[in-house]
N, CA, C and O atoms as a Tinker XYZ file with bonds, in Angstrom:
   400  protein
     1  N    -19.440000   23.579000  -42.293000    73     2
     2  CA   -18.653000   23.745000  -41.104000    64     1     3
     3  C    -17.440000   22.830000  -41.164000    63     2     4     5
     4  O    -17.630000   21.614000  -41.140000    81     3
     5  N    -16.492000   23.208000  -41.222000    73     3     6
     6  CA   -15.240000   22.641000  -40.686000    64     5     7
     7  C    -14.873000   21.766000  -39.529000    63     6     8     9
     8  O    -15.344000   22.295000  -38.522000    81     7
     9  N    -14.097000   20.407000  -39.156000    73     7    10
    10  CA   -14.223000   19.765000  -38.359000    64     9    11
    11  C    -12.965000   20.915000  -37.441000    63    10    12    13
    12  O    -12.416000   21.832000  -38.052000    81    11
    13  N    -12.696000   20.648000  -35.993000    73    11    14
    14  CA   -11.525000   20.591000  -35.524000    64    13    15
    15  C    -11.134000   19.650000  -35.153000    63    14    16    17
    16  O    -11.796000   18.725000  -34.680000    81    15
    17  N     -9.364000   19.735000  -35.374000    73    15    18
    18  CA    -9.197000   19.276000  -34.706000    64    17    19
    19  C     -8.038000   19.488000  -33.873000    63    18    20    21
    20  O     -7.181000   20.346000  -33.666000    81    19
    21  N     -8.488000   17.983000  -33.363000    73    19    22
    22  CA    -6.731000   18.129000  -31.762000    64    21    23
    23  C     -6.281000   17.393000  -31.375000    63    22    24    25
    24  O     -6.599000   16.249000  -31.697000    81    23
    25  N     -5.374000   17.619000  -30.543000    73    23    26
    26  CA    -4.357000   16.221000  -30.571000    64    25    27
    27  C     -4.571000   16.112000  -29.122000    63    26    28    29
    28  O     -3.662000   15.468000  -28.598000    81    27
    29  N     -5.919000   16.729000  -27.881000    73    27    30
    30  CA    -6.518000   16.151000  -27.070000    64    29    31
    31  C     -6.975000   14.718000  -27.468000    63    30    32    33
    32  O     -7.164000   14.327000  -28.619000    81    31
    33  N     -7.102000   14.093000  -26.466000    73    31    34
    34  CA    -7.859000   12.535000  -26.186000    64    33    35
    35  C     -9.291000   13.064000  -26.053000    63    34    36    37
    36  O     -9.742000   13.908000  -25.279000    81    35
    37  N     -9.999000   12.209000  -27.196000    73    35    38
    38  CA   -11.743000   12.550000  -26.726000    64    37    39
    39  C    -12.019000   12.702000  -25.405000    63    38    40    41
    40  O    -12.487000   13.671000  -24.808000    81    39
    41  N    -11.653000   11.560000  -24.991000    73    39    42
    42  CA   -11.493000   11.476000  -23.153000    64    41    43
    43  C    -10.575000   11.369000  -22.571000    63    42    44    45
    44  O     -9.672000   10.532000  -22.578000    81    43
    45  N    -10.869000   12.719000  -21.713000    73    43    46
    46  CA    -9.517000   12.692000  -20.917000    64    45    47
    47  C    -10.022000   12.418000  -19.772000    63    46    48    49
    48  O    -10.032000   13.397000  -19.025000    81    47
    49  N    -10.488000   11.383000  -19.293000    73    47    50
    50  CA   -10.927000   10.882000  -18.119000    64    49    51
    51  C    -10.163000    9.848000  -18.212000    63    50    52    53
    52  O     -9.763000    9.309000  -17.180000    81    51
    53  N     -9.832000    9.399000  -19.379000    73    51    54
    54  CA    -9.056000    8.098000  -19.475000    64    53    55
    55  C     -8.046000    8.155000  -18.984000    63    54    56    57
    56  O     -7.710000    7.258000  -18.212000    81    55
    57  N     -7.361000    9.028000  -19.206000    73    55    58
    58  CA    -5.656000    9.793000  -18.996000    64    57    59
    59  C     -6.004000    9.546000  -17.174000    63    58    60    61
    60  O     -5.369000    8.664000  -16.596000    81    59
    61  N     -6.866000   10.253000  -16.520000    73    59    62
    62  CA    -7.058000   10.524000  -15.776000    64    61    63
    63  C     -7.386000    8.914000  -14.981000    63    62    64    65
    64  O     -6.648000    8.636000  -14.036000    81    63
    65  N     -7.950000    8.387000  -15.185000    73    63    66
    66  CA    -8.465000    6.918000  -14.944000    64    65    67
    67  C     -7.237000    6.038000  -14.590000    63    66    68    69
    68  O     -7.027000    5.460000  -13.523000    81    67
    69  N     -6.274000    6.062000  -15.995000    73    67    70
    70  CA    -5.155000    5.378000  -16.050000    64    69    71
    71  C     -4.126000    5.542000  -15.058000    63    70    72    73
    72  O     -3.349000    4.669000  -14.672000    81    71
    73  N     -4.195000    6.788000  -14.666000    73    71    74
    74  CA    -3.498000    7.821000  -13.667000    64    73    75
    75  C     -3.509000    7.208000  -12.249000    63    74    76    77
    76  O     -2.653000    6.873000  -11.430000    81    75
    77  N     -5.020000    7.209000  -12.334000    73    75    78
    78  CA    -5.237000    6.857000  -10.747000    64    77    79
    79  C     -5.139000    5.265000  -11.010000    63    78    80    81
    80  O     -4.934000    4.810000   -9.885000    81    79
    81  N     -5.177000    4.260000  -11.858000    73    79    82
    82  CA    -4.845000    3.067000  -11.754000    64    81    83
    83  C     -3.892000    2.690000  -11.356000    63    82    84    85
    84  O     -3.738000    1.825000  -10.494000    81    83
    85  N     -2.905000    3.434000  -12.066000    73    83    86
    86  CA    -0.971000    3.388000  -11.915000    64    85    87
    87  C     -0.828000    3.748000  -10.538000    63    86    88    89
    88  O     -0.125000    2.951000   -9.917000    81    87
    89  N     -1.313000    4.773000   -9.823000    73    87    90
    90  CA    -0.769000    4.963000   -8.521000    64    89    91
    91  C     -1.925000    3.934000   -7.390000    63    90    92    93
    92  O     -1.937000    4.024000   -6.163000    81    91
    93  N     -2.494000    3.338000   -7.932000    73    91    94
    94  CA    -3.408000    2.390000   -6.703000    64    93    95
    95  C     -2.523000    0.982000   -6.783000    63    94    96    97
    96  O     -2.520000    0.227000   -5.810000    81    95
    97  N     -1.713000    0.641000   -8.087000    73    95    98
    98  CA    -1.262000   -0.559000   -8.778000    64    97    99
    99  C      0.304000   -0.257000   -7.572000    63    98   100   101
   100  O      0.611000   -1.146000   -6.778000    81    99
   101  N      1.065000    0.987000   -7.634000    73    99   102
   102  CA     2.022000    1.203000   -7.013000    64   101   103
   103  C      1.738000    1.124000   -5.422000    63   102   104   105
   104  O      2.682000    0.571000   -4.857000    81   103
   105  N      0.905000    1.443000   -4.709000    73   103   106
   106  CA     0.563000    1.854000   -3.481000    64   105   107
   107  C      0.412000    0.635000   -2.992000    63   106   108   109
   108  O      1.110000    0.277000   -2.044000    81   107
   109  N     -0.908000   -0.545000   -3.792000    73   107   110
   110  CA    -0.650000   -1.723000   -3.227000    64   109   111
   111  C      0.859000   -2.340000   -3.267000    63   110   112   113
   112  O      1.221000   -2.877000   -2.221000    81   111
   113  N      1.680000   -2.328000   -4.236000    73   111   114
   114  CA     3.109000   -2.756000   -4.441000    64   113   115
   115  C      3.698000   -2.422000   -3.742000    63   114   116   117
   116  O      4.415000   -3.340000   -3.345000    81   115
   117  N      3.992000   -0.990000   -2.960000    73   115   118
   118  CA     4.636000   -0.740000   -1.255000    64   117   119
   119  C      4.115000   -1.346000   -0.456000    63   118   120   121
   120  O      4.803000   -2.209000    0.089000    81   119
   121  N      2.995000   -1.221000   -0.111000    73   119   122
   122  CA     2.797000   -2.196000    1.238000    64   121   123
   123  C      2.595000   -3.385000    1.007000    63   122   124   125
   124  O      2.625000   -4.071000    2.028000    81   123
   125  N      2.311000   -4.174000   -0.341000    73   123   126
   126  CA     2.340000   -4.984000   -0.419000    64   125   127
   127  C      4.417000   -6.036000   -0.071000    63   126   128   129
   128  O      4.587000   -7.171000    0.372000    81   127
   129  N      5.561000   -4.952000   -0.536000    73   127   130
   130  CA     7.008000   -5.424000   -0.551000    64   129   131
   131  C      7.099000   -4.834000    1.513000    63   130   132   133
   132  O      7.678000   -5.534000    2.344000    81   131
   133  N      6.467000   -3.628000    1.836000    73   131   134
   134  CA     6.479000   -3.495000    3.047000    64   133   135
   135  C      6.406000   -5.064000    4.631000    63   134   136   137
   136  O      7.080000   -5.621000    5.498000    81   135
   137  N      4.816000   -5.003000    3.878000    73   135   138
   138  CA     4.500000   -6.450000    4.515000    64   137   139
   139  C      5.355000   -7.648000    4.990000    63   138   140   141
   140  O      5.473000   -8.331000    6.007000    81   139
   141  N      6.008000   -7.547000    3.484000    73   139   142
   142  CA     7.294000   -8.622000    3.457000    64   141   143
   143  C      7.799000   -8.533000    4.029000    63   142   144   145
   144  O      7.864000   -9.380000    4.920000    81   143
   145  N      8.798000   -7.160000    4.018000    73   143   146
   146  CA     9.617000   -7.247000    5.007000    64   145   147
   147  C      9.788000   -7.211000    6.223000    63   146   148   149
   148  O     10.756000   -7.545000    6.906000    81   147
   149  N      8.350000   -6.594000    6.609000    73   147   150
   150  CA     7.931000   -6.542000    8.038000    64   149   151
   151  C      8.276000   -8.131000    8.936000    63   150   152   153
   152  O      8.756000   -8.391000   10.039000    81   151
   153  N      7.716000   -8.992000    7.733000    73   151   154
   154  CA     7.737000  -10.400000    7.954000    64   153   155
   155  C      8.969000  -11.220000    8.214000    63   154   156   157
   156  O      9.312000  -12.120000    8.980000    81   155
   157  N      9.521000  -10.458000    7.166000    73   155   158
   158  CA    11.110000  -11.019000    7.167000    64   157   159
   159  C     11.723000  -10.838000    8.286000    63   158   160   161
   160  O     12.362000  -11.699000    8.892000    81   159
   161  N     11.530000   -9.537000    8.660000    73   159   162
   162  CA    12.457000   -8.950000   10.017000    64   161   163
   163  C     12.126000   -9.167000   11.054000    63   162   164   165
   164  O     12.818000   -8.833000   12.016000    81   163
   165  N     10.967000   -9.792000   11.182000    73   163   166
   166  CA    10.099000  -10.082000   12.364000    64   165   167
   167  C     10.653000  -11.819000   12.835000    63   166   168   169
   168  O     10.667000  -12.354000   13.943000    81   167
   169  N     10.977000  -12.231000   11.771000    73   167   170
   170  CA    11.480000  -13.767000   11.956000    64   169   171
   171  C     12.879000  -13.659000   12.244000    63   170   172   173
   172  O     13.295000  -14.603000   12.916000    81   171
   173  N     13.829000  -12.693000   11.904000    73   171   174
   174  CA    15.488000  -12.743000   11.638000    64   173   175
   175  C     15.512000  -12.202000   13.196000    63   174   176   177
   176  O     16.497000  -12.543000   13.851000    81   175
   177  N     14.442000  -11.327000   13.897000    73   175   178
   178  CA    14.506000  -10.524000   14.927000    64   177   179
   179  C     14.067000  -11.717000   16.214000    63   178   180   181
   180  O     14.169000  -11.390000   17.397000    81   179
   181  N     13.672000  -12.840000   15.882000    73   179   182
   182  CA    13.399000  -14.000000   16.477000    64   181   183
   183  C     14.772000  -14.754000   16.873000    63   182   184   185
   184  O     14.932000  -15.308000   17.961000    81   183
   185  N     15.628000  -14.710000   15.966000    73   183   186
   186  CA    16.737000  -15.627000   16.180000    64   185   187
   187  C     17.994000  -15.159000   16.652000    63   186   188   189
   188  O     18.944000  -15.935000   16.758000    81   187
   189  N     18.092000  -13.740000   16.997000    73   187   190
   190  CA    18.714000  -12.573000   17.598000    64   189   191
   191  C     19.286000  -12.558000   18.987000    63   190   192   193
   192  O     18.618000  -12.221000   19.964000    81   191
   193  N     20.422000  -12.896000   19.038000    73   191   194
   194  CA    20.817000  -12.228000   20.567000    64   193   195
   195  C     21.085000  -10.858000   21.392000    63   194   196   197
   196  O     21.257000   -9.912000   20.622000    81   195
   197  N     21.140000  -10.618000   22.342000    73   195   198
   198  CA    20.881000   -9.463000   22.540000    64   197   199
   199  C     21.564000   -8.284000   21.809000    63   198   200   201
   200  O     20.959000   -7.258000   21.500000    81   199
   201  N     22.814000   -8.502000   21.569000    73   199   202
   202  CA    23.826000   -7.312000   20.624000    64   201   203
   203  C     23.355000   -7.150000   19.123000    63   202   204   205
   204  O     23.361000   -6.107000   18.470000    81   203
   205  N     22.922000   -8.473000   18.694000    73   203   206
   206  CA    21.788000   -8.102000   17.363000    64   205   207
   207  C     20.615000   -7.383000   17.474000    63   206   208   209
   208  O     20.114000   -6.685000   16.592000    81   207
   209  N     20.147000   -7.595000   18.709000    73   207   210
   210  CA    18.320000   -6.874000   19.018000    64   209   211
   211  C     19.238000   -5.330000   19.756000    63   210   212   213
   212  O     18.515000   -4.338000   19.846000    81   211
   213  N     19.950000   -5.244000   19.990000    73   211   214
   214  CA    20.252000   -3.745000   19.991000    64   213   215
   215  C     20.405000   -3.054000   19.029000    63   214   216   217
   216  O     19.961000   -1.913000   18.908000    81   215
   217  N     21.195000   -3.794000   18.049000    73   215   218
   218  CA    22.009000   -3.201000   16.670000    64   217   219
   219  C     20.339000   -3.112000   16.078000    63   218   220   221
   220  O     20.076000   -1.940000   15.811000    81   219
   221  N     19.185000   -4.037000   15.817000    73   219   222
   222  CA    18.081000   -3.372000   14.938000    64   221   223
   223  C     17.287000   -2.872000   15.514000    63   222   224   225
   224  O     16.336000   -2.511000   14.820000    81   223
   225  N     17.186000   -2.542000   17.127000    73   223   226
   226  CA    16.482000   -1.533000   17.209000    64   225   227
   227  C     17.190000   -0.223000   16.896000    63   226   228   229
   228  O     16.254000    0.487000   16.528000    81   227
   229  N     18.429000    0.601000   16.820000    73   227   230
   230  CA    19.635000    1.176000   16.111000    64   229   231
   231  C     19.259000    1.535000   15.131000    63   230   232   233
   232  O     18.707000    2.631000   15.031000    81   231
   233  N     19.428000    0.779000   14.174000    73   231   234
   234  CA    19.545000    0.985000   12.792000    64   233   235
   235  C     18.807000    0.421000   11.719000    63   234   236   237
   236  O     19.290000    0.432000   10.587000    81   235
   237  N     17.451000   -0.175000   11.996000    73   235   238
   238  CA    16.610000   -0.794000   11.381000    64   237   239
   239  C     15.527000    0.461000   10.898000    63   238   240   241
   240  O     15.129000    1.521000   11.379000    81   239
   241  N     15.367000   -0.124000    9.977000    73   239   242
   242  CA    14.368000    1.675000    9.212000    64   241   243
   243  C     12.938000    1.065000   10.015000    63   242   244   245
   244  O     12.164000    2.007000   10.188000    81   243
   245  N     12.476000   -0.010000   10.455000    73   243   246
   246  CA    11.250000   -0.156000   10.933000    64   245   247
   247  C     11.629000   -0.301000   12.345000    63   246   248   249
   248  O     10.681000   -0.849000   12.908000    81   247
   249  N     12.420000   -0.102000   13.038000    73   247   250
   250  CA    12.195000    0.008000   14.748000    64   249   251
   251  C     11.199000    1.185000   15.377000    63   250   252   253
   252  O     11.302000    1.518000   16.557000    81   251
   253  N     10.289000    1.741000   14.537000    73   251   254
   254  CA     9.161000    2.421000   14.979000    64   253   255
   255  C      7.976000    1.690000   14.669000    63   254   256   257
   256  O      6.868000    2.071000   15.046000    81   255
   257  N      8.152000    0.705000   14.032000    73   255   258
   258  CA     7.110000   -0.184000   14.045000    64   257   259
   259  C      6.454000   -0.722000   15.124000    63   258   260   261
   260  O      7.236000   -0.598000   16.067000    81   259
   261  N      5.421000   -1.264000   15.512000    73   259   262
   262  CA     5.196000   -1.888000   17.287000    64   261   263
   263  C      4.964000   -3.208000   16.640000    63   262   264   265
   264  O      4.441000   -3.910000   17.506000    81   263
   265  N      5.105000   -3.919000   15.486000    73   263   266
   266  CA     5.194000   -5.563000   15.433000    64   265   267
   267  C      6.588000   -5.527000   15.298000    63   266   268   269
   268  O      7.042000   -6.468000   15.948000    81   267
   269  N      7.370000   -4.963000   14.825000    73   267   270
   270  CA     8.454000   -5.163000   15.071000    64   269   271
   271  C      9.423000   -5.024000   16.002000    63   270   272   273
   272  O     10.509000   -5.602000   15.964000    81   271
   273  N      8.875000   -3.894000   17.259000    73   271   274
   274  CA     9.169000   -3.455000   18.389000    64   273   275
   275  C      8.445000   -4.628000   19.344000    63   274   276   277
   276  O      8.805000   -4.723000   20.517000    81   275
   277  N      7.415000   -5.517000   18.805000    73   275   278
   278  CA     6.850000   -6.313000   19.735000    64   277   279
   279  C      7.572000   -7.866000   19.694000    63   278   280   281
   280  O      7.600000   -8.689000   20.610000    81   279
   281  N      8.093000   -7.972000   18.441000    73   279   282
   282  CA     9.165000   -9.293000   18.306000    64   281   283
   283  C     10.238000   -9.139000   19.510000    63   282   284   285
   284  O     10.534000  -10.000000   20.339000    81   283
   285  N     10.841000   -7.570000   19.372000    73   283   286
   286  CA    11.995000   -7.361000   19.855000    64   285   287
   287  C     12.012000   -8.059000   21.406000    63   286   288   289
   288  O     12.649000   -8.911000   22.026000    81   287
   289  N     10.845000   -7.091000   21.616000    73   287   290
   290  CA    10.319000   -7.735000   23.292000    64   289   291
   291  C      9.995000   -8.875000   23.560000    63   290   292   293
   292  O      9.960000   -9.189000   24.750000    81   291
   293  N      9.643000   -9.887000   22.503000    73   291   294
   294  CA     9.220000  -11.083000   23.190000    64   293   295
   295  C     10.642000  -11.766000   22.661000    63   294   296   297
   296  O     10.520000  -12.882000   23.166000    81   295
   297  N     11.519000  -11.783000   22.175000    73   295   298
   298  CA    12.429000  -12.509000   22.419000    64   297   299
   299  C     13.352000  -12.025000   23.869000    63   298   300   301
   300  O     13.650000  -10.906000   24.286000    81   299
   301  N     13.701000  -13.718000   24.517000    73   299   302
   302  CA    14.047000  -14.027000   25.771000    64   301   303
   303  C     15.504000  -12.534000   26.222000    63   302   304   305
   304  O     15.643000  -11.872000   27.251000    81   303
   305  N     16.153000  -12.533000   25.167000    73   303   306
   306  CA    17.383000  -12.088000   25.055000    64   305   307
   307  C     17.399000  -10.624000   25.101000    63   306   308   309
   308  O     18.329000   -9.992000   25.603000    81   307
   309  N     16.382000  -10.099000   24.582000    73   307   310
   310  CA    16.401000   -8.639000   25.010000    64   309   311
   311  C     16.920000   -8.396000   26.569000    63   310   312   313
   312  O     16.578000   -8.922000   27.628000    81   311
   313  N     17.742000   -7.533000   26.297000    73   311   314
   314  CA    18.011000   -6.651000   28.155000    64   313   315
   315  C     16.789000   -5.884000   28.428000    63   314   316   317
   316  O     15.824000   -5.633000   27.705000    81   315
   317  N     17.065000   -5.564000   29.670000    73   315   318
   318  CA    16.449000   -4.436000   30.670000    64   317   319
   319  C     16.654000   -2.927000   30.107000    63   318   320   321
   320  O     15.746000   -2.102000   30.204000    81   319
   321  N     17.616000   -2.690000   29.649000    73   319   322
   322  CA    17.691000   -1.538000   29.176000    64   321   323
   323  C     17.209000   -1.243000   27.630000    63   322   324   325
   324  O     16.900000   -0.106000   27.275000    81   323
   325  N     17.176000   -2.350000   26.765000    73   323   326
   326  CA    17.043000   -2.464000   25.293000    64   325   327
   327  C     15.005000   -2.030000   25.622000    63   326   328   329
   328  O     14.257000   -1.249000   25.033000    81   327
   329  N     14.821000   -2.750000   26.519000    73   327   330
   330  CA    13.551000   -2.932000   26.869000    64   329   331
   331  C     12.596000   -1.783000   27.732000    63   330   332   333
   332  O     11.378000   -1.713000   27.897000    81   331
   333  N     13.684000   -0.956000   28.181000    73   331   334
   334  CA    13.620000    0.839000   28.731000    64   333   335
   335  C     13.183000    1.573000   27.491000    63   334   336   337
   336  O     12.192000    2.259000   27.241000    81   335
   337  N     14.060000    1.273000   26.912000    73   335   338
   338  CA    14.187000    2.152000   25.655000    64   337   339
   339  C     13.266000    2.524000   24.619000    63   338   340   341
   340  O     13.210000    3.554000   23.947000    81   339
   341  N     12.188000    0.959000   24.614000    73   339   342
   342  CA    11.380000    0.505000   24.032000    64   341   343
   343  C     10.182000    1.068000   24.380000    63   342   344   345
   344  O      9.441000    1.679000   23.612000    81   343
   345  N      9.934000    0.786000   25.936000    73   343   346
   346  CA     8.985000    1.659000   26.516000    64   345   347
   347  C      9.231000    3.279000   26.918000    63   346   348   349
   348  O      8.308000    3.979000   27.335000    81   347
   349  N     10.509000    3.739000   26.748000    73   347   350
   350  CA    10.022000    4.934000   26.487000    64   349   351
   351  C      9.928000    5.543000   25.621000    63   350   352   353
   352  O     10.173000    6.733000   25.818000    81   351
   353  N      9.596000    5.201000   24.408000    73   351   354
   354  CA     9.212000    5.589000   23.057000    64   353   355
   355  C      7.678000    6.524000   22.986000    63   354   356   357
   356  O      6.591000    6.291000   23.516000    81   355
   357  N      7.983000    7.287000   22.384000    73   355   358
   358  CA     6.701000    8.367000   22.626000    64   357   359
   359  C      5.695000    7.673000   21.356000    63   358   360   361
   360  O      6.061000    7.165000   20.296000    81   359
   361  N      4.204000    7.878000   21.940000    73   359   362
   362  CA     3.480000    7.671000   21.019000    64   361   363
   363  C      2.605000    6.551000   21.697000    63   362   364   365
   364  O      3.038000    5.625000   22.384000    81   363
   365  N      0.774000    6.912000   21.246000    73   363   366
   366  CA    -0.092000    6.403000   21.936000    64   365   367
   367  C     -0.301000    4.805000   21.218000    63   366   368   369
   368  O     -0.585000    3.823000   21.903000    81   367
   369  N     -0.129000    4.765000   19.925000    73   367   370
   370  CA     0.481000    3.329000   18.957000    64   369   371
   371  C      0.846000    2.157000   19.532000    63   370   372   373
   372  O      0.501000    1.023000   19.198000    81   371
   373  N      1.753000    2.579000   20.650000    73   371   374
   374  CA     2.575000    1.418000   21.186000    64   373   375
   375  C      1.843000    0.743000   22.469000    63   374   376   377
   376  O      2.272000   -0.240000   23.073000    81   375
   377  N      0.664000    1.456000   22.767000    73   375   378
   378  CA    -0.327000    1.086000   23.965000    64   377   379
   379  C     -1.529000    0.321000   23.253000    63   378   380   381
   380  O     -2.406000   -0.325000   23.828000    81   379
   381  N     -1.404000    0.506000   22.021000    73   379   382
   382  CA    -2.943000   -0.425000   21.699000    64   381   383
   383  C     -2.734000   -1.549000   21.119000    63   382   384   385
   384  O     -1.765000   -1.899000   20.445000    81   383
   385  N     -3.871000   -2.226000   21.457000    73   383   386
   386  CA    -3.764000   -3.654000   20.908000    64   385   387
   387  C     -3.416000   -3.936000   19.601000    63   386   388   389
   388  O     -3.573000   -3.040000   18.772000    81   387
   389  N     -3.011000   -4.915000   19.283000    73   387   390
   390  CA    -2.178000   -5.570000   17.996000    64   389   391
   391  C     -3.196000   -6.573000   17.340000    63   390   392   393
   392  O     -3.689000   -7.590000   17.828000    81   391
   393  N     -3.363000   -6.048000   16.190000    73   391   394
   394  CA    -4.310000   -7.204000   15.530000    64   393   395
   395  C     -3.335000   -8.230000   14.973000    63   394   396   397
   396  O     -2.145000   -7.980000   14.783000    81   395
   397  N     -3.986000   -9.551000   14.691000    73   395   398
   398  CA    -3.384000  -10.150000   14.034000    64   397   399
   399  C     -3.692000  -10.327000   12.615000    63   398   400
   400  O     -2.965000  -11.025000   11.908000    81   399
């Protein structure tokens, strides 16, 4: 009998293995650079007067966040209206408690 052969991997579970390693290795690496910045913006959003805490609730890619929507609010400087705006944001998210 003749061998075959092929230019398959004995195991292709490996392929497959490696696969799902690479995207668990990436997935922690987003939320892991996410986190950060959550962090970052959460402190810069601390030192903010009100025309800055307008401009990132605006134009900040995380102003749907609620820790970052919750900085916004606890600094003194937010307005009445910045703070309308905030609460009328749709979504049951923004009513539940915040872990730390």
């Amino acid at each position: 009998m003749s061998e075959k052969s092929s230019s398959r991997p004995e195991a292709p579970w490996a392929l497959w293995t490696g696969l799902a390693g690479g995207l668990a290795a990436a997935v922690i690496g987003w939320e892991t650079w996410r986190g950060l910045e959550l962090e970052r913006a959460v402190q810069e959003v601390s030192r903010m007067d009100g025309r800055q805490l307008d401009e990132a609730f605006e134009r900040s890619p995380l102003n749907r966040d609620k820790y970052f929507l919750g900085a916004i609010a606890q600094n003194a400087a937010a307005g009445t209206a910045l703070l309308d705006r905030i609460a009328a944001l749709p979504g049951d998210e923004y009513y539940e408690a915040m872990d730390h």
